[in-house]
Residue, then its C-alpha position, 0 to 999 in steps of 0.5 A: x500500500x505504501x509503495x503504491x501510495x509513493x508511485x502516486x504521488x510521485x506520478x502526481x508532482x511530475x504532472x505538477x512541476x513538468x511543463x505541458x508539452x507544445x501542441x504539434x502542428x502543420x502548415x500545408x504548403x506545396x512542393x520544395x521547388x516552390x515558394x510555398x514550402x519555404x514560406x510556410x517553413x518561415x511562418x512555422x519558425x516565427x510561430x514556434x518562437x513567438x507563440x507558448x506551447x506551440x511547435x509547428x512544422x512546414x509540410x509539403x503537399x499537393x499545394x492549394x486543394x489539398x491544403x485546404x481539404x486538410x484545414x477544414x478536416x483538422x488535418x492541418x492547422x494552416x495552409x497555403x492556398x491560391x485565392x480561387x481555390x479556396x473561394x471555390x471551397x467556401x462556396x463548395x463548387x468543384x473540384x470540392x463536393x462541399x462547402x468547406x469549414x475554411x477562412x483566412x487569416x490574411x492575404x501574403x501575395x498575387x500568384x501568376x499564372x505562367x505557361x511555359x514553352x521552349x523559346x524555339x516553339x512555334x506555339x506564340x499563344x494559348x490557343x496554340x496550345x490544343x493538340x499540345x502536350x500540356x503539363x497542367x500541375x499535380x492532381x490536388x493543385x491550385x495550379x491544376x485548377x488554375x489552368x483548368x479553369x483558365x483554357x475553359x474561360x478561353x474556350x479550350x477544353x482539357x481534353x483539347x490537349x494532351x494534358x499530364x499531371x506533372x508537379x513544379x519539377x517534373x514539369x520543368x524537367x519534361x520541358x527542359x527534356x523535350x517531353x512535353x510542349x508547354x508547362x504551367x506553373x501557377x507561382x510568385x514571380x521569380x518562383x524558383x522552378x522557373x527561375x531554375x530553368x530559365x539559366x539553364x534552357x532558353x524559354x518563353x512565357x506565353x503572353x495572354x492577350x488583352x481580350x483574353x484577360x478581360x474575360x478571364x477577369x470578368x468570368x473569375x473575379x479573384x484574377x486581374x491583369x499584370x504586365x511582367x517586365x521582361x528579364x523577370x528571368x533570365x531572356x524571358x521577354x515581357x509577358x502579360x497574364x493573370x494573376x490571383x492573391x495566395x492567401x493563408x487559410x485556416x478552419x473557421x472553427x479555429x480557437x480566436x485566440x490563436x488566430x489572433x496570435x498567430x496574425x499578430x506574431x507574422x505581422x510583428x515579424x514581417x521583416x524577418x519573414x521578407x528577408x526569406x521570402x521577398x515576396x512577402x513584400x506584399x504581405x500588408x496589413x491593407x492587404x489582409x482582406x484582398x481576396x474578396x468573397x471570403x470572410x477573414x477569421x474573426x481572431x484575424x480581424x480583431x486584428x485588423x481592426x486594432x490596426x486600422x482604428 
């Protein structure tokens, strides 16, 4: 009786002077050769050293649907997320079967939308593009739907090309190797595939036309128009396309505390975030709400509304 009095107590005072263990977390990014991964590895870092009791971790993943299919699953704290993708799952249009649980906790930067061919290639548009093998981006990207999305606003079905699921690298490696004829990757400027390539192979960006813009923009309001200067990478002439605000997404059902921690603590340590990612040279207080149709988690908008008072 005595010893298993001594082993209760015992096991009583651990409890009591040893400090609670972190809560484990993920942040859903994208593949390594992408912005995503790195971002969200910075995040994690600013998280775990700024927030008590909380250990994060950056995940790689199929990117924006898959991220979002986590958060609103609780598979995934945060995630990384194209703004169209994620007005689709609020509104449950495919490619989710549902209304999902999700919010944002604030905008980080526009994406571009960027279709890729040899700089020899007789393909100068995007409707030169059907009959073509077109890398469209792994099965639960953004980009996928992106391009999807995209070459149906302009009237171009997928089964119009000869379409191969093909993440950042893969699709970079088939171009660079003659495999496929034109690849997308739906990236920040000076995304690093890209950026990758580019020094090693001659390439173009194909330029949407002004025409095809307006109906882009007109049929998917989270898109506009942007002129990329030329020379963005290596001997890439100027280029116009659309483009679309990553945002960072989480449940709605998320603590509001810790949403309001966690938007504070990235905007108290936005400078150290942008000498990682310079991108986030975008990433604002003013552009917290960018993507419009989407509700910001109320923990992130408390926040806002102290910055902004």
């Amino acid at each position: 009786m005595y010893q298993s009095l001594k082993t209760g107590l015992l096991a009583l005072t651990l409890a009591v002077s040893l400090p609670a263990a972190a809560e484990n977390y993920t942040i859903g990014t994208g593949s390594q050769s992408g912005t995503y991964y790195p971002l969200g590895g910075i995040l994690a870092k600013v998280w775990n050293d700024n927030i008590d009791d909380f250990n994060m971790r950056a995940e790689v993943t199929a990117a924006s649907v898959e991220n979002v299919i986590k958060v609103s699953s609780n598979k995934q704290l945060a995630g990384i997320a194209m703004g169209n993708v994620v007005l689709q799952a609020y509104e449950g249009t495919k490619p989710f079967p549902r209304k999902m649980d999700v919010s944002v906790l604030f905008a980080l930067y526009p994406n571009v939308v960027q279709f890729l061919v040899p700089a020899d290639s007789d393909i100068t548009s995007i409707e030169q593009l059907k009959g073509k093998r077109v890398s469209l981006g792994a099965p639960g990207s953004g980009t996928r739907v992106s391009a999807i999305n995209i070459l149906k606003t302009l009237g171009i079905e997928e089964s119009d090309v000869n379409g191969q699921a093909l993440n950042y690298t893969a699709t970079t490696n088939a171009l660079a190797n003659g495999q496929i004829d034109a690849g997308v990757i739906v990236g920040s400027l000076g995304v690093g595939a890209i950026t990758e390539l580019a020094l090693t192979r001659n390439i173009r960006i194909l330029s949407f036309t002004d025409a095809e813009l307006a109906k882009i923009v007109e049929t998917n309001p989270s898109y506009q128009s942007l002129d990329v200067p030329a020379d963005t990478y290596k001997n890439v002439p100027e280029f116009k396309a659309p483009a679309v605000w990553n945002v960072l997404v989480a449940n709605n059902k998320m603590d509001e505390e810790l949403a309001y921690d966690m938007t504070k603590a990235a905007f108290d340590n936005i400078d150290k975030i942008r000498q990682v990612i310079g991108v986030t040279k975008f990433t604002t207080i003013e552009n917290m709400g960018q993507l419009k149709g989407i509700p910001l988690h109320p923990g992130a908008q408390k926040y806002l509304n102290e910055q902004t008072q």
